[in-house]
N, C-alpha and C positions, 0 to 999 in steps of 0.2 A: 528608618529604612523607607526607600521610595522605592516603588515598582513602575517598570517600562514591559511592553509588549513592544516586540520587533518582527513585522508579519513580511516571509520571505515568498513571493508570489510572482515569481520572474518568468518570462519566457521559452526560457531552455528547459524548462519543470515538467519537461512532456513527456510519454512514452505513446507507441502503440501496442496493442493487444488485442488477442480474439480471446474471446470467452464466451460464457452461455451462464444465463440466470438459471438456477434449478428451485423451480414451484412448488414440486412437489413429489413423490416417487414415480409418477407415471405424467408429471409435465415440468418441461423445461423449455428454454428460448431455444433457437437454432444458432449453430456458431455462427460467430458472427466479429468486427471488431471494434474498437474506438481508437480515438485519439484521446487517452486519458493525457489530466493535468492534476502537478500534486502544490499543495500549497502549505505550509505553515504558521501560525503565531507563536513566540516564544515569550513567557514572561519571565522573566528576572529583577535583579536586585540590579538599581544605577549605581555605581560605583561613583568613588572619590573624583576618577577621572571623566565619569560623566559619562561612562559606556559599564551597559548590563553586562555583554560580554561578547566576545569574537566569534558574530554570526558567519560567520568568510567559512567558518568549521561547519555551521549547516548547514549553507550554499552547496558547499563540497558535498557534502553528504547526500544530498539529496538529487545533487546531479548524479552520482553517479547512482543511486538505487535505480532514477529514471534511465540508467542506461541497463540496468541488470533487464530489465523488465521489457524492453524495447525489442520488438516484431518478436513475441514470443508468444502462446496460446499460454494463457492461465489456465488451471484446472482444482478444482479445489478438492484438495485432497482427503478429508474430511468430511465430505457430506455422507451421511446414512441414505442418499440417494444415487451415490454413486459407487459399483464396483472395479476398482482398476487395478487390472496386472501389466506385464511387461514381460516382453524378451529383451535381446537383444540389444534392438533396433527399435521397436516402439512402444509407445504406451497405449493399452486397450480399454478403452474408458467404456464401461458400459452405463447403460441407464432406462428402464421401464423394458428389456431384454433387448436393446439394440446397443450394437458393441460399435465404436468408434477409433478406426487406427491412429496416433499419431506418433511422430518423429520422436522421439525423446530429444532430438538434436534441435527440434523448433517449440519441446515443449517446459513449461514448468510447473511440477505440483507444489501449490501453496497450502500450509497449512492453516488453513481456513474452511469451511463451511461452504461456503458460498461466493463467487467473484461475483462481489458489487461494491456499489461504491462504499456503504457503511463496513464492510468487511474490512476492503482494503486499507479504507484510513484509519480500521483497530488495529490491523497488520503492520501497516508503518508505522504508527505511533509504537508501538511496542517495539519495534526494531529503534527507534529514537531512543527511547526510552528507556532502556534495559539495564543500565549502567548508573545506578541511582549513585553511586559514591563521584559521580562524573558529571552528574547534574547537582550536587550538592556544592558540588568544588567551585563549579560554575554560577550558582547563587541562583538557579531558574528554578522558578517555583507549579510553570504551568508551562501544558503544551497544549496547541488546538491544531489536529493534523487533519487537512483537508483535500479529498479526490471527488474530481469531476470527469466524467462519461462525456456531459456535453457540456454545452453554452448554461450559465446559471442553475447548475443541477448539482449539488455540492453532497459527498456524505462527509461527516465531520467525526473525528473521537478527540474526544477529551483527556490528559493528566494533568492531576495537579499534587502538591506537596503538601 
């Protein structure tokens, strides 16, 4: 058995988002947003015909996560530092007793802790990831899922088999 990594790090890998780092109960960043970029390694098994496996399936995939995410406000919906309810029409994020409106229509709760980069790339990976009888099939033994904020700023999560 030989092993290949096939790292998919294209151009169109991009979304925007506002979001805010939460420090701690009584500090946080101010909203704010990025130009996130998302990237991938996949390892697998090289087959007979000399291909690990039909990366064109993780291209796809991955474009479109970066469209789900695209000009939307992350909020992470999980932190012990933040209280958030909802009507309607918006969602009411509070944090250190100051309550913040937003759209539900411009917002999304992620279940995560905290939007930053090591978060989100445990968040994708796991949405990759989630279907181990479909990565078994596929003979991929490992994943390195990686989101960048800026220029050379990388947070990275790891699977492997």
């Amino acid at each position: 058995m030989h092993l290949a990594s096939i790292e998919i790090e294209k151009s169109y890998l991009h979304f925007s988002a506002a979001h805010f780092t939460i420090f701690s109960a009584t500090n946080r960043e101010r909203l704010h947003g990025h130009n996130w970029r998302i990237a991938v390694e996949i390892t697998g098994e090289i087959g007979d015909d000399g291909l690990c496996f039909d990366y064109a399936i993780y291209k796809k995939i991955l474009k479109d996560l970066c469209a789900k995410y695209d000009e939307y406000t992350l909020i992470a919906e999980q932190s012990p530092h933040l209280d958030i309810s909802e009507d309607e029409e918006f969602y009411f994020v509070k944090h250190n007793g100051r309550t913040q409106p937003l759209l539900k229509s411009d917002t999304i709760l992620l279940p995560v802790q905290n939007v930053t980069i090591e978060s989100l790339a445990s968040y994708f990976l796991d949405l990759l990831t989630h279907d181990k009888a479909h990565l078994e099939e596929l003979n991929i033994h490992a994943f390195e899922m990686r989101v960048s904020s800026g220029p050379n700023q990388w947070g990275i999560s790891r699977w492997s088999r």
